[in-house]
BAPALO-255139 format. One record per residue: x, z, y negated of N, C-alpha, C in turn. Coordinates in Angstrom, 2 decimals, padded with zeros to 5 digits. Each point is the difference from the previous one (the first is absolute). Example, Ala and Ser with C-alpha at 12.3 -4.5 7.8 and 13.67 -1.06 7.14 Angstrom:
REM BAPALO-255139
+---------+---------+---------+---------+---------+---------+---------+---------+---------+
:   neast :     nup :  nnorth :  caeast :    caup : canorth :   ceast :     cup :  cnorth :
+---------+---------+---------+---------+---------+---------+---------+---------+---------+
:  013.19 :  007.80 :  005.69 : -000.89 :  000.00 : -001.19 :  000.90 :  000.00 : -001.20 :
: -000.35 : -000.72 : -001.05 :  000.82 :  000.06 : -001.19 : -000.77 :  000.73 : -001.09 :
+---------+---------+---------+---------+---------+---------+---------+---------+---------+
END
This chain:
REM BAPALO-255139
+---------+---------+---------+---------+---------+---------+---------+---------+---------+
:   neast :     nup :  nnorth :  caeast :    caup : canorth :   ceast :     cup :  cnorth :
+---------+---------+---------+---------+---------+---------+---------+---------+---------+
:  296.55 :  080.25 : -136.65 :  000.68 : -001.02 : -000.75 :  000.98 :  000.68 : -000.95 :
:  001.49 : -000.40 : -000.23 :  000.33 :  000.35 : -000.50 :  000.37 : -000.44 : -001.49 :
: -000.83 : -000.04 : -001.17 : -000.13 : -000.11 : -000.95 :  001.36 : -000.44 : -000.81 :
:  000.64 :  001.08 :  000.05 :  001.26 :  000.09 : -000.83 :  000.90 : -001.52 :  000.25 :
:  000.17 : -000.38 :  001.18 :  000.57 : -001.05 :  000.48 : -000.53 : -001.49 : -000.47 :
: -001.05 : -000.04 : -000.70 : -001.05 : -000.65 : -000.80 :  000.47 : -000.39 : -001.59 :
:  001.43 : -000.77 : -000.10 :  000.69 :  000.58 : -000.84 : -000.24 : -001.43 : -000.86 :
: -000.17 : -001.09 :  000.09 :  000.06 : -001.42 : -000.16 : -001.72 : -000.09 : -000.34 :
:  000.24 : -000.64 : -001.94 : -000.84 : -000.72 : -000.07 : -000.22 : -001.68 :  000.24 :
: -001.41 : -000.34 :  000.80 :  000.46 : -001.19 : -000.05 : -001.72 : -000.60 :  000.03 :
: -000.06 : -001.40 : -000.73 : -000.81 : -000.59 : -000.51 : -000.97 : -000.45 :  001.18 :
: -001.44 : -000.26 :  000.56 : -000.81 : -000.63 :  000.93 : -000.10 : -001.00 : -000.89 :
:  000.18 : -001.39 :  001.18 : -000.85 : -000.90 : -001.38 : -000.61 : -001.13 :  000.70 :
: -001.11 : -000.55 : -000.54 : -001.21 : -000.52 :  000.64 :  000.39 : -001.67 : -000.46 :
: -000.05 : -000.70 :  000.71 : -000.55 : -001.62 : -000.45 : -001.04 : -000.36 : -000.55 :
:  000.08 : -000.70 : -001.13 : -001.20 : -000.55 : -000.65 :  000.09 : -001.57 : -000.26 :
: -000.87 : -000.53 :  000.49 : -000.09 : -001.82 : -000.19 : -000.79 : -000.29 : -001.63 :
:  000.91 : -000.52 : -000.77 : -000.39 : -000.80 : -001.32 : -000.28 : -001.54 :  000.28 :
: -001.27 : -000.20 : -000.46 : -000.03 : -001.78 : -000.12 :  000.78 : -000.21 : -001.30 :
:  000.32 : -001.38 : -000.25 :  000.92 : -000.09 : -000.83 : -000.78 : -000.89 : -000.81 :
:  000.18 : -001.05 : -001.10 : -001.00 : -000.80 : -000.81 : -000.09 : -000.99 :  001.00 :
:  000.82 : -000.45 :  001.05 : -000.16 : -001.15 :  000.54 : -001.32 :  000.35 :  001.12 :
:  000.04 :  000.97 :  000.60 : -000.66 :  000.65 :  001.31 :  001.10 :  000.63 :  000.81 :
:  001.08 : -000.23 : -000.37 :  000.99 :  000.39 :  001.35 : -000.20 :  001.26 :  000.15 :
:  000.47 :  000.56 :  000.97 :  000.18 :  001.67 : -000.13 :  001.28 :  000.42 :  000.06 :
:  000.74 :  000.85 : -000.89 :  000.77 :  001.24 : -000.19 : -000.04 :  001.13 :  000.78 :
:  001.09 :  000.43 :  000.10 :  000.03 :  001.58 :  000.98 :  001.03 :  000.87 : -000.87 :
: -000.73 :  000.94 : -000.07 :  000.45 :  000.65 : -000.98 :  000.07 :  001.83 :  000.44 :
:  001.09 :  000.71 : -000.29 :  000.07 :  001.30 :  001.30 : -000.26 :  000.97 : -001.35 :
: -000.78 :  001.00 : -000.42 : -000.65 :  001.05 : -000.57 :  000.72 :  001.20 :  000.69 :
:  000.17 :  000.87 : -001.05 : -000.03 :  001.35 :  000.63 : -001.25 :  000.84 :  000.04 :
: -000.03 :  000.33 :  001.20 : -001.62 :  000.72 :  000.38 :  000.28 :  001.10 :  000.26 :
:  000.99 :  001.24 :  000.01 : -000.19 :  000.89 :  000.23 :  001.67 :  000.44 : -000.35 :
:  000.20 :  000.83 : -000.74 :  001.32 :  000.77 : -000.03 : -000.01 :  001.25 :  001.19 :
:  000.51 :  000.07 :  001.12 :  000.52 :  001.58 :  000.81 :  001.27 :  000.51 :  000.22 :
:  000.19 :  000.94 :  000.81 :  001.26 :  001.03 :  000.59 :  000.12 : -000.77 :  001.10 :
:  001.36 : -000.55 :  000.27 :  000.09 :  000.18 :  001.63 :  001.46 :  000.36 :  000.64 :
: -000.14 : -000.27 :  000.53 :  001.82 :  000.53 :  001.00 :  000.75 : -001.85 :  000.22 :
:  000.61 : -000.44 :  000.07 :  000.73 : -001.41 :  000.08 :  001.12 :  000.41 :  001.41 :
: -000.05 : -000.50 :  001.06 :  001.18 :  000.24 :  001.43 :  000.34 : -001.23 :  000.30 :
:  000.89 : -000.85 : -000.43 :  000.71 : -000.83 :  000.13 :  000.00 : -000.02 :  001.96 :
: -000.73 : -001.10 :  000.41 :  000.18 :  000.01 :  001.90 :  001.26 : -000.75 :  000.46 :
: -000.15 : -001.29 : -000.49 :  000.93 : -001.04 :  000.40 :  000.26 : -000.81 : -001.17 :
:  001.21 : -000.98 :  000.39 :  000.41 : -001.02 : -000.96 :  000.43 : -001.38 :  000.84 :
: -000.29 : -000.94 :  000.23 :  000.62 : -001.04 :  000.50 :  000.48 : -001.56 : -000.31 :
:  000.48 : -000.40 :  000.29 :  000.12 : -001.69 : -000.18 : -000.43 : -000.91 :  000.66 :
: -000.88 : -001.20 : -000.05 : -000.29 : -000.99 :  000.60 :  000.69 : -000.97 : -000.04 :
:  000.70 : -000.69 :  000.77 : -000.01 : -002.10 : -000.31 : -001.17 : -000.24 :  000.29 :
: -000.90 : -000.75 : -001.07 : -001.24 : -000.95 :  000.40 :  000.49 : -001.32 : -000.77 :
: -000.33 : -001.11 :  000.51 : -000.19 : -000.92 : -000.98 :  001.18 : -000.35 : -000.90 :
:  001.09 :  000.46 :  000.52 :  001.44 : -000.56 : -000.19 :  000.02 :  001.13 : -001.90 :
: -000.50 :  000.93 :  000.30 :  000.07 :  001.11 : -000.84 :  000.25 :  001.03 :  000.22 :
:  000.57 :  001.15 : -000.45 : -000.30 :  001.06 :  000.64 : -000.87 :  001.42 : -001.17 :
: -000.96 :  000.21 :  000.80 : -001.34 :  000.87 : -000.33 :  000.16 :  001.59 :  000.42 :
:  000.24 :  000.83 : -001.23 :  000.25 :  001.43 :  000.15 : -001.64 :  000.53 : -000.06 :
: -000.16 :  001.24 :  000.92 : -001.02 :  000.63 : -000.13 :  000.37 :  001.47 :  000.56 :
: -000.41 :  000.69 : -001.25 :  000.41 :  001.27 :  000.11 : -001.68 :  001.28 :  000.64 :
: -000.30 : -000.10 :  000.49 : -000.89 :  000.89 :  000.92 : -000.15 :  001.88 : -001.39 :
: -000.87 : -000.18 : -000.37 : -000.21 :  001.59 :  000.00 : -001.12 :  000.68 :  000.17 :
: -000.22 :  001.29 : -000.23 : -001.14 :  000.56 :  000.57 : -000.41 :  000.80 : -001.31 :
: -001.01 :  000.19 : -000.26 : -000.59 :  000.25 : -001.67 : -001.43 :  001.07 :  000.67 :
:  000.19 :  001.36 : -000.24 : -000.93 :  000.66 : -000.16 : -000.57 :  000.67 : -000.95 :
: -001.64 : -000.04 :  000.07 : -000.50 :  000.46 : -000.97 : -001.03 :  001.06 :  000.39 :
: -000.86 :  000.43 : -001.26 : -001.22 :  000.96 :  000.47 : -000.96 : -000.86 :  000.99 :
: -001.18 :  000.32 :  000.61 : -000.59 : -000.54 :  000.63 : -000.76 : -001.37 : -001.26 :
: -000.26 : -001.06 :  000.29 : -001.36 : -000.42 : -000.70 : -000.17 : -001.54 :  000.47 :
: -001.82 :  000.22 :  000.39 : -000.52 : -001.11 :  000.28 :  000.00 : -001.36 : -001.03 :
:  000.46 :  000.00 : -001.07 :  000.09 : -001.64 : -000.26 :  001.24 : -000.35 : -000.07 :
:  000.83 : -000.31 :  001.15 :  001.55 : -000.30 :  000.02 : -000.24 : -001.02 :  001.58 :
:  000.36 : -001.22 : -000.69 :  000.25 : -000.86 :  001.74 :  001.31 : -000.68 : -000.41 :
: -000.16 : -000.80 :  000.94 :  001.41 : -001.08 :  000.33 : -000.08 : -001.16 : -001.34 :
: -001.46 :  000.18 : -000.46 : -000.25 : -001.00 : -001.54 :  000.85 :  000.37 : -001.22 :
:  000.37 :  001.23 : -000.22 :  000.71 :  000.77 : -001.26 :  001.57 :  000.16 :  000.48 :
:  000.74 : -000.33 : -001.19 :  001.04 :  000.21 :  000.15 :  000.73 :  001.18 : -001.04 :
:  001.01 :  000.85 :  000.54 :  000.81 :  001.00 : -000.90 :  000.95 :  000.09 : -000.71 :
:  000.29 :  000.44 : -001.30 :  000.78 : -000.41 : -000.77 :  000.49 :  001.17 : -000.39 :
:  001.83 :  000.21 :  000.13 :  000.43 :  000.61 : -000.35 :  001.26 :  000.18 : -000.48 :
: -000.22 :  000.07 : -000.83 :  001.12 :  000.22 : -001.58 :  000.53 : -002.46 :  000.08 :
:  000.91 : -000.26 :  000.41 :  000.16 : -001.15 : -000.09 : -000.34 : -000.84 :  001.20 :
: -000.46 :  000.80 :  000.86 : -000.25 : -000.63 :  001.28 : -001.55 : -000.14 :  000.88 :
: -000.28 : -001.35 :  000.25 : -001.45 : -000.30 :  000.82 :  000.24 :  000.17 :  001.32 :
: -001.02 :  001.00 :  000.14 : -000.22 : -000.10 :  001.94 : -001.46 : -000.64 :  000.47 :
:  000.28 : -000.87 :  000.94 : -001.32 : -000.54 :  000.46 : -000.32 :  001.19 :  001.66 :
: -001.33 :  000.06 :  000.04 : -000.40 :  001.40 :  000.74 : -000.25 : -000.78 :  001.10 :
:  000.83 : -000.24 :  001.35 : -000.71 : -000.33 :  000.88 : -000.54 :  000.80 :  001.15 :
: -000.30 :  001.33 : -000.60 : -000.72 :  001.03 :  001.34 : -000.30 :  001.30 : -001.03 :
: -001.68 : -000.01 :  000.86 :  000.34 :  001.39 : -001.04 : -001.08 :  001.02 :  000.89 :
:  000.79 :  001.10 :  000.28 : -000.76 :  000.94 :  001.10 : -000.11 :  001.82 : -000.98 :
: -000.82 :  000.35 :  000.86 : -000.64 :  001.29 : -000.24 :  000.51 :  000.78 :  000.84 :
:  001.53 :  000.65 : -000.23 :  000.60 :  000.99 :  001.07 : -000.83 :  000.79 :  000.75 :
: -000.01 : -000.21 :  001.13 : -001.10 :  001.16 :  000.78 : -001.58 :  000.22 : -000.09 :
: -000.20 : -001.38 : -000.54 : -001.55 :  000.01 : -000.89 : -000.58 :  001.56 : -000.33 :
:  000.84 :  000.68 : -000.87 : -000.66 :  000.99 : -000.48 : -000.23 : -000.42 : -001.59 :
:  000.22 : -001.09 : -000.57 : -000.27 : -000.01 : -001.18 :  000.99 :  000.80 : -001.26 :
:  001.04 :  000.39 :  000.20 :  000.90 :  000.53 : -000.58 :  000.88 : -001.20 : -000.74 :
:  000.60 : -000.30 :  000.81 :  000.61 : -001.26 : -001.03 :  000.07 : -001.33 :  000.96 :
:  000.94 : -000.91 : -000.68 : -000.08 : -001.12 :  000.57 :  001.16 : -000.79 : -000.08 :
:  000.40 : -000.72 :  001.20 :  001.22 : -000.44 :  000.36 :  000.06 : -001.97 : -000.30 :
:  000.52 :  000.28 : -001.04 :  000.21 : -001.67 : -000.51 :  000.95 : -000.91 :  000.79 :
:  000.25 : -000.43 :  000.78 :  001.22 : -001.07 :  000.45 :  000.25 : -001.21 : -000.83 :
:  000.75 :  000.03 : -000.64 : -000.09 : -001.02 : -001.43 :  001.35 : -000.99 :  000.47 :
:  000.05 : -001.05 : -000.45 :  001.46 : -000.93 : -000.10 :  000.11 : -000.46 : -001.45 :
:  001.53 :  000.08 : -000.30 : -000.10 :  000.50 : -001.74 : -000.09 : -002.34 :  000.07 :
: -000.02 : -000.22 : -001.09 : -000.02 : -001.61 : -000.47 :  000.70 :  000.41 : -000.54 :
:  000.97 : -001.45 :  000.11 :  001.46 :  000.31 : -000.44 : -000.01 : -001.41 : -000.86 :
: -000.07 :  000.02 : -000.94 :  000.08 : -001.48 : -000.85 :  001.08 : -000.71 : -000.51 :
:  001.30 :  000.74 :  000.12 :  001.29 : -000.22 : -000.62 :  000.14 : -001.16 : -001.07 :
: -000.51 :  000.75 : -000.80 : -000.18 : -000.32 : -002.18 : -000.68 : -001.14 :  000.29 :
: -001.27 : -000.54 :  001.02 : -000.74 : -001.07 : -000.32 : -001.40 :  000.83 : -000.66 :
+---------+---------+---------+---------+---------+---------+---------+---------+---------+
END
């Protein structure tokens, strides 16, 4: 692994459900873990859906190896949310781990 290339801090962060006074529930995103990782921009594209059009920019987010990271946590870095939809163990040797993230793009909502 090459360490040095490990240059980007960026936030893990976990969902947590609040009841509220009424009963409702809240979702609320925590940071659960500060690490190092590398950020490789894969793709960028445009959709028409729904008489809109929907950008989604594809990147790939690696980190050290570690077992509490799924598709439930999302990554945060510097102004930007990535939601993780893949997350593999290069070569299953346990060295690090290959995030496939799609950033959420909220444009100032």
């Amino acid at each position: 692994m090459e360490i040095g290339k490990m240059n980007r801090r960026v936030n893990i962060l976990e969902c947590i459900v609040v009841r509220d006074e009424y009963g409702g529930e809240e979702k609320s995103w925590i940071v659960k873990k500060s690490v190092w990782a590398n950020i490789k921009p894969v793709s960028g594209t445009e959709v028409f859906k729904a008489q809109q059009v929907e950008a989604q920019n594809v990147t790939s987010i690696i980190i050290r190896y570690r077992t509490d990271i799924s598709v439930l946590n999302r990554i945060e870095y510097k102004n930007k949310l990535y939601e993780i939809i893949g997350v593999s163990d290069e070569e299953t040797d346990h060295k690090k781990l290959i995030l496939n993230c799609k950033e959420i793009i909220t444009y100032g909502v």
